[in-house]
N, CA, C and O of each residue as an XYZ file, in Angstrom:
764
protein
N       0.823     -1.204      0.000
C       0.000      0.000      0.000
C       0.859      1.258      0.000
O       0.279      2.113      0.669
N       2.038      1.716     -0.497
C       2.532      2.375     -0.689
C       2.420      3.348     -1.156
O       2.729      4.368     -0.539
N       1.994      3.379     -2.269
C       1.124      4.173     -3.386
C       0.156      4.773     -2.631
O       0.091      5.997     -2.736
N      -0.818      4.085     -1.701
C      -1.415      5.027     -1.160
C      -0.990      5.935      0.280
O      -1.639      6.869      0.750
N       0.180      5.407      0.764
C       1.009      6.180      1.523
C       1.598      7.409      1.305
O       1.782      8.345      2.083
N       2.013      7.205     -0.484
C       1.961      8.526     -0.612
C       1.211      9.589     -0.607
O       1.396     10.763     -0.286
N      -0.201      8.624     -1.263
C      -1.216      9.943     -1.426
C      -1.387     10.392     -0.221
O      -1.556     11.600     -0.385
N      -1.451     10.158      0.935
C      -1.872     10.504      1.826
C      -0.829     11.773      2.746
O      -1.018     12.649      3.591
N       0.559     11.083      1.793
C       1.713     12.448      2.213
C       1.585     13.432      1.248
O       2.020     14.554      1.507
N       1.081     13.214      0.218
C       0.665     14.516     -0.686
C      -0.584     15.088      0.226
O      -0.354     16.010      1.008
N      -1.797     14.578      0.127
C      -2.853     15.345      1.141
C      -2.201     16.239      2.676
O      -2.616     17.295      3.153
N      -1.129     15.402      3.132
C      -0.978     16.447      4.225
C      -0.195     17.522      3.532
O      -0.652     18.665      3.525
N       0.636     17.324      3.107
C       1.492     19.040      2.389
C       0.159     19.703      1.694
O      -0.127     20.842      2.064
N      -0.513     19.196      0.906
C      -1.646     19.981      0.217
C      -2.476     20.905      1.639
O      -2.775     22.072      1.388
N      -2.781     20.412      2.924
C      -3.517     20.966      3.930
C      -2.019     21.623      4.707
O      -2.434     22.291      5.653
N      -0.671     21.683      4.680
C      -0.265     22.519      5.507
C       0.229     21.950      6.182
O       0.502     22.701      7.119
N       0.797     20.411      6.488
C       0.941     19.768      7.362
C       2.442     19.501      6.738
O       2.874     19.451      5.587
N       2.863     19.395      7.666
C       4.374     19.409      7.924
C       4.684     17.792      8.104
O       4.430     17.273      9.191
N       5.211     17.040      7.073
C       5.447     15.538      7.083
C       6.680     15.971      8.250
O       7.095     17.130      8.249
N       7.203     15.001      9.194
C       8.572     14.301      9.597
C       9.432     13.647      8.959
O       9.654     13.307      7.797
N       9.857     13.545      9.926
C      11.346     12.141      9.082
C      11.025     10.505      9.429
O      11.384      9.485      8.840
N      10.165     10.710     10.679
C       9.752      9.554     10.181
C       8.752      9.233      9.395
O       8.426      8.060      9.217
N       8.120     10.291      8.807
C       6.740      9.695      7.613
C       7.718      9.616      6.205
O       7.395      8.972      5.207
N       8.654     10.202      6.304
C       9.631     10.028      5.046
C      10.213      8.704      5.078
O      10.074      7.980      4.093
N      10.819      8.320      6.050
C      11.758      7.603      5.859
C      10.463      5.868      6.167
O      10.918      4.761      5.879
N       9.260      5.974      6.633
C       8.631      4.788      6.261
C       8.407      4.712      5.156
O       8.367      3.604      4.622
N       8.199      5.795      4.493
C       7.885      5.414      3.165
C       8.624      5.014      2.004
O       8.259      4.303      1.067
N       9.927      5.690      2.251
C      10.938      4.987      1.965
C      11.489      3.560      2.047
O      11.933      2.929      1.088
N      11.413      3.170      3.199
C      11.270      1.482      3.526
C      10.441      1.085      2.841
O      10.823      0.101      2.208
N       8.919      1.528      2.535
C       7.742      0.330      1.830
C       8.548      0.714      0.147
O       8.454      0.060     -0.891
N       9.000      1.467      0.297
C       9.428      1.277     -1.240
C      10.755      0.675     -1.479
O      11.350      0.639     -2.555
N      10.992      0.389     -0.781
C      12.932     -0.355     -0.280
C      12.376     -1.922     -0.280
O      12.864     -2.847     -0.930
N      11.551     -1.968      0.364
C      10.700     -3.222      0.697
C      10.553     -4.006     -0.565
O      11.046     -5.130     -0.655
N       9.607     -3.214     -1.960
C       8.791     -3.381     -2.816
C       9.880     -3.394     -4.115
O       9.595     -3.834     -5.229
N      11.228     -2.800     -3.719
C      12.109     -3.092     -4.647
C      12.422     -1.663     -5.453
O      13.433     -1.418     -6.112
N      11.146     -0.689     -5.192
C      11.620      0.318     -6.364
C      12.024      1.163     -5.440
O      11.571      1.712     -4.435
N      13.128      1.114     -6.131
C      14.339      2.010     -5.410
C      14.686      3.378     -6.127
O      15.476      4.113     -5.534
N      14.129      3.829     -7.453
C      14.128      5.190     -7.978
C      12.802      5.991     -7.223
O      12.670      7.212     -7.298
N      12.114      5.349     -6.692
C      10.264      5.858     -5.641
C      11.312      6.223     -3.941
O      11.542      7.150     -3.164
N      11.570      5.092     -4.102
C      12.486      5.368     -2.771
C      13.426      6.753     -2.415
O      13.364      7.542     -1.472
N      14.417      6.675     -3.726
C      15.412      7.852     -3.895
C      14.379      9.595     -4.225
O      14.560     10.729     -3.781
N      13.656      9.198     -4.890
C      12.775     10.146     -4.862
C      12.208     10.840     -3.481
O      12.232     12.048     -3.242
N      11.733      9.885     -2.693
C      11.032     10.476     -1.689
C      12.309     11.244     -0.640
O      12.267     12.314     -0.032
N      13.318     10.294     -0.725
C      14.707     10.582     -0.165
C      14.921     12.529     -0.405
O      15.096     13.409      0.438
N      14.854     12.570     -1.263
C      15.212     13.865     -2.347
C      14.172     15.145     -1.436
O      14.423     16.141     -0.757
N      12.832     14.373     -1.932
C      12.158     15.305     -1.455
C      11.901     15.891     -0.058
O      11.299     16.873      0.376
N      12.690     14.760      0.522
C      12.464     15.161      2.322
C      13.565     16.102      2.643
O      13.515     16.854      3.616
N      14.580     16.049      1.794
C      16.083     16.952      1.927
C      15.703     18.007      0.843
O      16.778     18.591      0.709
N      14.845     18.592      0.008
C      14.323     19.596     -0.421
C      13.311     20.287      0.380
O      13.026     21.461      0.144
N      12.730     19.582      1.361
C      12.075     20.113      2.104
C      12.948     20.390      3.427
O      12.213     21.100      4.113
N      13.768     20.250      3.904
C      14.771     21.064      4.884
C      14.858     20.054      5.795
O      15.061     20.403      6.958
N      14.713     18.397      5.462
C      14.529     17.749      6.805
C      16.151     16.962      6.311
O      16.414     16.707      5.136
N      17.157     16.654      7.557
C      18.201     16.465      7.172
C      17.591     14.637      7.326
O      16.748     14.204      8.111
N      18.262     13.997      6.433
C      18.470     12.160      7.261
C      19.575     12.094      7.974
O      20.718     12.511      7.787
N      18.977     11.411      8.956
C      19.560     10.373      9.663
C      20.055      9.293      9.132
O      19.899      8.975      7.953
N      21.082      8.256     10.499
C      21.065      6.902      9.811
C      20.503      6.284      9.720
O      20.804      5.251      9.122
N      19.441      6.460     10.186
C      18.302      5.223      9.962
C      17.912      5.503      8.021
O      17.922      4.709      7.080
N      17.597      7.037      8.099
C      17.023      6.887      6.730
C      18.184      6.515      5.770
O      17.725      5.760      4.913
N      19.458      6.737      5.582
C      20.603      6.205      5.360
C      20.682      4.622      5.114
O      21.065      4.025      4.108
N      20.267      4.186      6.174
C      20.652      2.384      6.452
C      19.655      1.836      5.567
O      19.957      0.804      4.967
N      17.862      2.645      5.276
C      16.891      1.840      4.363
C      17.540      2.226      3.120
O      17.695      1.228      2.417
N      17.847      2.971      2.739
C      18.026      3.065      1.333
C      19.665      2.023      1.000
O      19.711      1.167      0.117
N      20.845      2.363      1.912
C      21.779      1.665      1.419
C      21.372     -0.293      1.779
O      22.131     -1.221      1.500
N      20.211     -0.396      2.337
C      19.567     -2.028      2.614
C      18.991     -1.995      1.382
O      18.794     -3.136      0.966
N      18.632     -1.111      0.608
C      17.147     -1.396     -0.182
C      18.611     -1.600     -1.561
O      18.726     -2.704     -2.094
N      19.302     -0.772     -1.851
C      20.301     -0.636     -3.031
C      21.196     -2.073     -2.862
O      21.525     -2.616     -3.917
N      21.546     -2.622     -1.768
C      22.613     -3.679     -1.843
C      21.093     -4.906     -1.976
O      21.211     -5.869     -2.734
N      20.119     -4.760     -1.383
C      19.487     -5.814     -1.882
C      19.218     -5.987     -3.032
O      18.936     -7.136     -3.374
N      19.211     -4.922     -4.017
C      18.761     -4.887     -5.347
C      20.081     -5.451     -6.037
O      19.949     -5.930     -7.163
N      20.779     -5.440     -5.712
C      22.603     -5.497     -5.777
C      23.055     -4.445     -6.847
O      23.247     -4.697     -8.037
N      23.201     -3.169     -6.211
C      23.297     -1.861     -6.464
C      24.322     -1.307     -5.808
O      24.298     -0.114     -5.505
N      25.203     -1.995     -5.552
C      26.666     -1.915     -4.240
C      27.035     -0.605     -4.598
O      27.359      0.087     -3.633
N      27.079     -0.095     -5.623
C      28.051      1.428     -6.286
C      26.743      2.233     -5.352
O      27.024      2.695     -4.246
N      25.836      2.306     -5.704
C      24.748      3.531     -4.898
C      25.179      3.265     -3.559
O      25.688      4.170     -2.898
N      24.964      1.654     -2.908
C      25.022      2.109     -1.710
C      26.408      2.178     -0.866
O      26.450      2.299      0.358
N      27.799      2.060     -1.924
C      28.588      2.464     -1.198
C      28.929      4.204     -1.071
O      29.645      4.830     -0.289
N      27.795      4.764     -2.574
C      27.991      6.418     -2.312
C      27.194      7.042     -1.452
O      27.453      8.049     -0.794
N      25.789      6.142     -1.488
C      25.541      6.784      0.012
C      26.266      6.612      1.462
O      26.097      7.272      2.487
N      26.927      5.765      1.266
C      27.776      5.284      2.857
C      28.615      6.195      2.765
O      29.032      6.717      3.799
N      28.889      6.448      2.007
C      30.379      7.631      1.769
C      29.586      9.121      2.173
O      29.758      9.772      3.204
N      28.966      9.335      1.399
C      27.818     10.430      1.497
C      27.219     10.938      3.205
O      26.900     12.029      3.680
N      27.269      9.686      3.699
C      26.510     10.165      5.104
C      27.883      9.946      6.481
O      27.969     10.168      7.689
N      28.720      9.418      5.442
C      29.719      9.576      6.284
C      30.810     11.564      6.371
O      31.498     12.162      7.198
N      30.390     11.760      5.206
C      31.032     13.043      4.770
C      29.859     13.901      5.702
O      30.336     14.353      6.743
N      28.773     14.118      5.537
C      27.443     14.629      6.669
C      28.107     14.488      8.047
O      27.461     15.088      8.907
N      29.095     13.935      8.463
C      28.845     13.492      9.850
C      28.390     12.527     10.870
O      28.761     12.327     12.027
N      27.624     12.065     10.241
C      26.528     10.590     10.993
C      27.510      9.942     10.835
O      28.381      9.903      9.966
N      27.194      9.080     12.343
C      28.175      7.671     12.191
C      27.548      6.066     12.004
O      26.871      5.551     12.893
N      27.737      5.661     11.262
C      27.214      4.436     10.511
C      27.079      3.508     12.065
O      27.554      3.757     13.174
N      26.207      2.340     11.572
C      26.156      1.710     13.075
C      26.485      0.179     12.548
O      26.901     -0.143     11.435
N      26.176     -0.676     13.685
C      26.595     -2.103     13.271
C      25.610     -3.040     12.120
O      25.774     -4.170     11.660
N      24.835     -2.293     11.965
C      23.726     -2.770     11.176
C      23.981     -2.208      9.460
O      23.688     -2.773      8.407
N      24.598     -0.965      9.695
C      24.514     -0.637      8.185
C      25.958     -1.032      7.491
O      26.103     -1.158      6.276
N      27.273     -1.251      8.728
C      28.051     -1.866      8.665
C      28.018     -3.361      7.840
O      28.696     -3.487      6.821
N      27.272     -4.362      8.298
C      27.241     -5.401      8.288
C      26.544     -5.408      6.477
O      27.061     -6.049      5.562
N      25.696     -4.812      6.387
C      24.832     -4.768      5.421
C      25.465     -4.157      3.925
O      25.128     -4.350      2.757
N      26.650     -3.249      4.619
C      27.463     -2.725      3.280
C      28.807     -4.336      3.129
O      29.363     -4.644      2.075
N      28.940     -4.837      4.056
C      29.860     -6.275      4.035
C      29.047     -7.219      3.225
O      29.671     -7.953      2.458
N      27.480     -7.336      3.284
C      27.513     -8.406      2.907
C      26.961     -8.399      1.662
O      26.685     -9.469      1.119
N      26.625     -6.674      0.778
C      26.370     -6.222     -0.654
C      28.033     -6.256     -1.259
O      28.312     -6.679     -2.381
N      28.869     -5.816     -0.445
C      30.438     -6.023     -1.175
C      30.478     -7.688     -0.867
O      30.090     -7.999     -1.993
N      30.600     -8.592     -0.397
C      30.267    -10.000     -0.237
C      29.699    -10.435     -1.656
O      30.261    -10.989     -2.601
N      28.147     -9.912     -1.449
C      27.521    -10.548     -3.117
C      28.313    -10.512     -4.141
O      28.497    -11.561     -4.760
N      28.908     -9.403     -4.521
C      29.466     -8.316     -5.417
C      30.932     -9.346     -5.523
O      31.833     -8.897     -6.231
N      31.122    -10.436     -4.967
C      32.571    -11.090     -4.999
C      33.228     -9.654     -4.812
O      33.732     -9.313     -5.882
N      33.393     -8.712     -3.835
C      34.448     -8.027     -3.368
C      34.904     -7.972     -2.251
O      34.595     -7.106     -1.432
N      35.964     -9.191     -1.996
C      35.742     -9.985     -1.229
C      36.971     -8.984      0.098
O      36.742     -8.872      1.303
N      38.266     -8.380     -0.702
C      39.022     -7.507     -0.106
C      38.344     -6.332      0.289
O      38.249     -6.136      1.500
N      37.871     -5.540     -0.467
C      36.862     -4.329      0.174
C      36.138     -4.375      1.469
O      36.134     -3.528      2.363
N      35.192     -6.138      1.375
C      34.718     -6.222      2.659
C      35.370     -6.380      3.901
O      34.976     -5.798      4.912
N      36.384     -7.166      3.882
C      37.580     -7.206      4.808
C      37.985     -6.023      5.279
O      38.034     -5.670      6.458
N      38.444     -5.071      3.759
C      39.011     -3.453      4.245
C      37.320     -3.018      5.109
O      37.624     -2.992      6.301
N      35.852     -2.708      4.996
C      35.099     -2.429      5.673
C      35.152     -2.844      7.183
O      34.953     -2.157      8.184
N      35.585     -4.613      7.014
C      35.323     -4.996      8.358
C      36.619     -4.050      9.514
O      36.303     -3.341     10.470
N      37.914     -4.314      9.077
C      38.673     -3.196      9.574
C      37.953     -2.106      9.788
O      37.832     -1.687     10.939
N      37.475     -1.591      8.933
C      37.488     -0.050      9.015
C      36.632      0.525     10.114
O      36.626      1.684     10.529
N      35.886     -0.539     10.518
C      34.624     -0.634     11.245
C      34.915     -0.463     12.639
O      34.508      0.426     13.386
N      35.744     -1.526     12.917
C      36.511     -1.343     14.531
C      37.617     -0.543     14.690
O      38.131     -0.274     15.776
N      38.149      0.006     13.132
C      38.636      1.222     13.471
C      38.114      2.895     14.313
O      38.666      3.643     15.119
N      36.803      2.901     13.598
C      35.834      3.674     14.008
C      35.318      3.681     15.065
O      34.489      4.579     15.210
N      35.512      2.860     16.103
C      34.795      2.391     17.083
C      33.740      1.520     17.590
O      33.361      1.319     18.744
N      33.117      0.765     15.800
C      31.887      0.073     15.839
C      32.612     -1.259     15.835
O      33.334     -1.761     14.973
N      32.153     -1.785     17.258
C      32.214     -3.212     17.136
C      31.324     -4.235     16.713
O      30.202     -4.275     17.217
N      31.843     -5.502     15.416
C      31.618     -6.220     14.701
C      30.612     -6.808     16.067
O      31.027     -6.619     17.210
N      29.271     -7.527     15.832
C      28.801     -8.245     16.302
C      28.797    -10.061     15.883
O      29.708    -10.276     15.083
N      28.008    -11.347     16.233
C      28.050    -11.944     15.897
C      27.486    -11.875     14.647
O      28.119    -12.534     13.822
N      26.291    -11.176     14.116
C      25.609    -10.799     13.053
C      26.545    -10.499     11.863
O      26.412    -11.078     10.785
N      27.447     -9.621     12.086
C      28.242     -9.366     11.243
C      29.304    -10.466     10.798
O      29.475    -10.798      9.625
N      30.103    -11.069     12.059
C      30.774    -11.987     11.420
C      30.374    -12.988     10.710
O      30.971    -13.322      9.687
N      29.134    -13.701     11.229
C      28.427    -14.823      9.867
C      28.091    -13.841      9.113
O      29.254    -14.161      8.865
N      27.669    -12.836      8.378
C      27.628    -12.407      7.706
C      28.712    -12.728      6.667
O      28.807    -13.508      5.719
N      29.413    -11.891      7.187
C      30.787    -11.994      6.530
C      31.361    -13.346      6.371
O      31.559    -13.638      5.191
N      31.629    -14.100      7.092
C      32.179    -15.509      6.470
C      31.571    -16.335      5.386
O      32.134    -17.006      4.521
N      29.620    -16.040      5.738
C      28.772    -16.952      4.791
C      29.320    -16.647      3.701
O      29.621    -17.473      2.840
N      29.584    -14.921      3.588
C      29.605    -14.596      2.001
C      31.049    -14.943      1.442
O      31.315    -14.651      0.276
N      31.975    -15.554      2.248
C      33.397    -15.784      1.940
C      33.511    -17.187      1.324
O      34.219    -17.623      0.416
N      32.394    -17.867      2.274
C      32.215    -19.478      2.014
C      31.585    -19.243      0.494
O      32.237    -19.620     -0.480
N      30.368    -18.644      0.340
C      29.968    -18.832     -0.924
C      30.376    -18.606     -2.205
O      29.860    -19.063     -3.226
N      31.642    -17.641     -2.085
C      32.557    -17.394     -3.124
C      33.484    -18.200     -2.672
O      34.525    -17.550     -2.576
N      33.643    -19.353     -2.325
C      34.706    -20.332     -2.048
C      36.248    -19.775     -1.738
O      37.290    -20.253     -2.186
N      36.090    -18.539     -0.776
C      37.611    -18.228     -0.194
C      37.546    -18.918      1.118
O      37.269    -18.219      2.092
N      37.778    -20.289      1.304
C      37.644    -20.950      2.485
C      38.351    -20.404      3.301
O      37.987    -19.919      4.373
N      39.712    -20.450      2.736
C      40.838    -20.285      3.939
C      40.625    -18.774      4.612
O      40.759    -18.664      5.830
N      40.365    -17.871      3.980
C      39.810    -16.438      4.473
C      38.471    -16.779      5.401
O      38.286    -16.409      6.560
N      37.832    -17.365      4.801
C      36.627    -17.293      5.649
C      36.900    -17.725      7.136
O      36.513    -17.006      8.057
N      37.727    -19.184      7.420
C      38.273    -19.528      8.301
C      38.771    -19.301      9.193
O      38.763    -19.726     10.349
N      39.613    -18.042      8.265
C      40.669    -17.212      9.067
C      39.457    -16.194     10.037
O      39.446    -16.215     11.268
N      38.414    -15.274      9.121
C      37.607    -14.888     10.242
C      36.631    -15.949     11.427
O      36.353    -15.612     12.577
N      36.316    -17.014     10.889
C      35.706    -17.414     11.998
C      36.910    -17.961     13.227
O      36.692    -17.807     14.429
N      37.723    -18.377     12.884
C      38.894    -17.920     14.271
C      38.431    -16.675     15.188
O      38.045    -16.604     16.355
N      38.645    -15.663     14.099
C      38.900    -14.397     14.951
C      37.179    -14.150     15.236
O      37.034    -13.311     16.125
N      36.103    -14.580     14.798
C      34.893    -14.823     15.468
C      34.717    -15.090     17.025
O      34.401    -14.417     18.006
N      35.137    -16.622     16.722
C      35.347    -17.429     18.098
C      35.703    -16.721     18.920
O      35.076    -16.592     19.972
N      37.085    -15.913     18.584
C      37.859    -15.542     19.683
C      37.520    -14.665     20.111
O      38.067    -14.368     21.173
N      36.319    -13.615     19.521
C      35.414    -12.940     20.231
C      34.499    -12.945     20.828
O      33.719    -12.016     21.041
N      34.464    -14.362     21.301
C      33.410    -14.835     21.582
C      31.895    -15.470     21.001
O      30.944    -15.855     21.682
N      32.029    -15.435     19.492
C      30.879    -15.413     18.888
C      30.876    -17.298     18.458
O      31.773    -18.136     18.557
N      29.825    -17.375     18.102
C      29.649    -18.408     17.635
C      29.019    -18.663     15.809
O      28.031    -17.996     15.503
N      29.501    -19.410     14.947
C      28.834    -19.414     13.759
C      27.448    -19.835     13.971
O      27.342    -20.750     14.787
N      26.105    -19.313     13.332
C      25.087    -19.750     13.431
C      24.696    -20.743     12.695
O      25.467    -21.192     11.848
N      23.434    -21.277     12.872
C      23.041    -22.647     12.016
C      23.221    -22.560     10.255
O      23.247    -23.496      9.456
N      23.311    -21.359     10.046
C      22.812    -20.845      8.627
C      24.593    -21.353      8.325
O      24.954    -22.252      7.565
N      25.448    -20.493      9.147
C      27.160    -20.782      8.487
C      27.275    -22.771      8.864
O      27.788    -23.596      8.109
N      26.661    -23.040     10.146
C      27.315    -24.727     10.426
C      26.928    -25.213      9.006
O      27.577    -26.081      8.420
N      25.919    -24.653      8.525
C      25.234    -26.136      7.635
C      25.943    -25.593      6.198
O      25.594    -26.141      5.152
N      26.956    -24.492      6.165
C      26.927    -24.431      5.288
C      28.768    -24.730      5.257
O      29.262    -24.692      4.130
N      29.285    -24.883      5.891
C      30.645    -25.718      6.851
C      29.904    -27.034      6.399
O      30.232    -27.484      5.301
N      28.853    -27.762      7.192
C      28.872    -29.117      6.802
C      28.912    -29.419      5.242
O      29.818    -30.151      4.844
N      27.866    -28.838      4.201
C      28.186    -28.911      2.851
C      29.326    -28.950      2.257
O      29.657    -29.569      1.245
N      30.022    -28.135      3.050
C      31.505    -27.958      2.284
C      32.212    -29.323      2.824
O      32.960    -29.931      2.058
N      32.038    -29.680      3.799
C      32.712    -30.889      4.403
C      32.082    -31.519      3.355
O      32.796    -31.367      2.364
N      31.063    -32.173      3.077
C      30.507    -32.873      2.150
C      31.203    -33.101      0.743
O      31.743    -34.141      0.367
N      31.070    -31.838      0.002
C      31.660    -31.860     -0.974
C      32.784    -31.451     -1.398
O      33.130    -31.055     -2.511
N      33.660    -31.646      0.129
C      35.322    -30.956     -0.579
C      35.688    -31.810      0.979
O      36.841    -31.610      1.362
N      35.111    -32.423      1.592
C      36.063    -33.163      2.636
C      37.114    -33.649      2.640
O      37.926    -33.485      3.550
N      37.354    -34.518      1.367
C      38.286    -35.110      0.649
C      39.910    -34.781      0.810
O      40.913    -35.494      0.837
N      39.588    -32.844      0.936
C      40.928    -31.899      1.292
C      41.195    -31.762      2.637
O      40.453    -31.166      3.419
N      42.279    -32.320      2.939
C      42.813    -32.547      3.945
C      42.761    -31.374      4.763
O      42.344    -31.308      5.919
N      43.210    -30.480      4.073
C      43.339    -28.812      4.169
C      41.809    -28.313      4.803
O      41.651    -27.933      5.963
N      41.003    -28.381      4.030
C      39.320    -27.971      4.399
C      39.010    -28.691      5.295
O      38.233    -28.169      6.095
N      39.349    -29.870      5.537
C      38.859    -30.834      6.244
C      39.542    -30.473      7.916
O      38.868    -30.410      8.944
N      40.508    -30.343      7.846
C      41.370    -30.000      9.143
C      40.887    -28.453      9.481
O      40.414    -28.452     10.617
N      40.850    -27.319      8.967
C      40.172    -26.311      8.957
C      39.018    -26.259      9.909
O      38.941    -25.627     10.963
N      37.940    -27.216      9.217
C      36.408    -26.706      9.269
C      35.722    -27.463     10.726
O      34.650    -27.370     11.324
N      37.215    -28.385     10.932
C      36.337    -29.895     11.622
C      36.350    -29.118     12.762
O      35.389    -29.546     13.401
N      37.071    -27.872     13.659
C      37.092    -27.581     14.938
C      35.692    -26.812     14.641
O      35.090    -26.680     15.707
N      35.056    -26.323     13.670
C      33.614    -25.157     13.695
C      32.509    -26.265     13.820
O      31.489    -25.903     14.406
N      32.543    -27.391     13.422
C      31.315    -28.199     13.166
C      31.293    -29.268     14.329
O      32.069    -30.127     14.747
N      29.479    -28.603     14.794
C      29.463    -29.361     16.313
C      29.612    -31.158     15.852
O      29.356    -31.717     14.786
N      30.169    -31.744     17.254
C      30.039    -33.371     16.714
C      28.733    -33.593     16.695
O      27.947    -32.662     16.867
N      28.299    -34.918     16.474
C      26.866    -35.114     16.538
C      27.280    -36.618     17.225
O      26.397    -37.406     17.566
């Protein structure tokens, strides 16, 4: 119902009514949601023509809505963009620009992000590190991926069901390597 979300933000400017940032930036999400991401950037536009600055939140839907579309160039210029503003990115929009450079097989960039991240002061959560490894496993950089779930562990985190089962597959179909096999066998619970 988007479409009619808008109309209903056109009716209030038509009566005088002063939208927020948050009637902008939901509407932005149902259109982040729905995929169209030029409706999205639009409304974006118009809330910063109308004098309302974004936040990161409105920041984080649009660079979620662009890497889901796999649009990594937009949403690494908005990350750049709201980083030049001042706002400081959080662990969520962090994770989310890792795992659109991830899709994107850019597999060093995300690494340079994950650095860059606890450079800044934002610490990686468990969220982020499966994040980041799934997308290492799925472009088959095992030994990288590995290398972060070490440094996972050692933060205490644990791989979730989504990374074990996807560790067991690989055991499955590459067990054979002594190498993968010695690797993966300390992440995968016994049964």
């Amino acid at each position: 119902m988007v479409q009619e979300a808008e109309d209903v933000l056109e009716v209030m400017i038509q009566r005088g009514e002063v939208p927020d940032l948050v009637t902008y930036t939901a509407l932005m999400d149902g259109y982040c949601l729905q995929g169209q991401m030029e409706e999205a950037r639009k409304v974006f536009e118009s809330m910063v023509n109308r004098g309302l600055e974004p936040n990161v939140i409105s920041y984080n839907i649009l660079i979620n809505g662009y890497c889901n579309k796999r649009r990594i160039d937009e949403g690494i210029r908005l990350f750049n963009e709201m980083i030049a503003k001042g706002l400081k990115p959080n662990v969520h929009i962090y994770t989310v620009m890792i795992d659109g450079l991830c899709q994107e097989e850019l597999f060093d960039e995300a690494k340079e992000l994950l650095v860059r991240m606890e450079e800044c002061g934002c610490v990686p959560n468990a969220i982020t590190y499966n994040v980041i490894v799934q997308g290492f496993l799925k472009g088959s950089q095992y030994y990288e991926a590995l290398l972060l779930m070490e440094k996972m562990v050692g933060r205490g985190f644990s791989p979730d069901a989504s990374t074990i089962s996807m560790l067991e597959d690989i055991l499955q179909t590459r067990g054979q390597d002594p190498t993968i096999l010695d690797m993966i066998q300390n992440f995968v619970p016994k049964e």
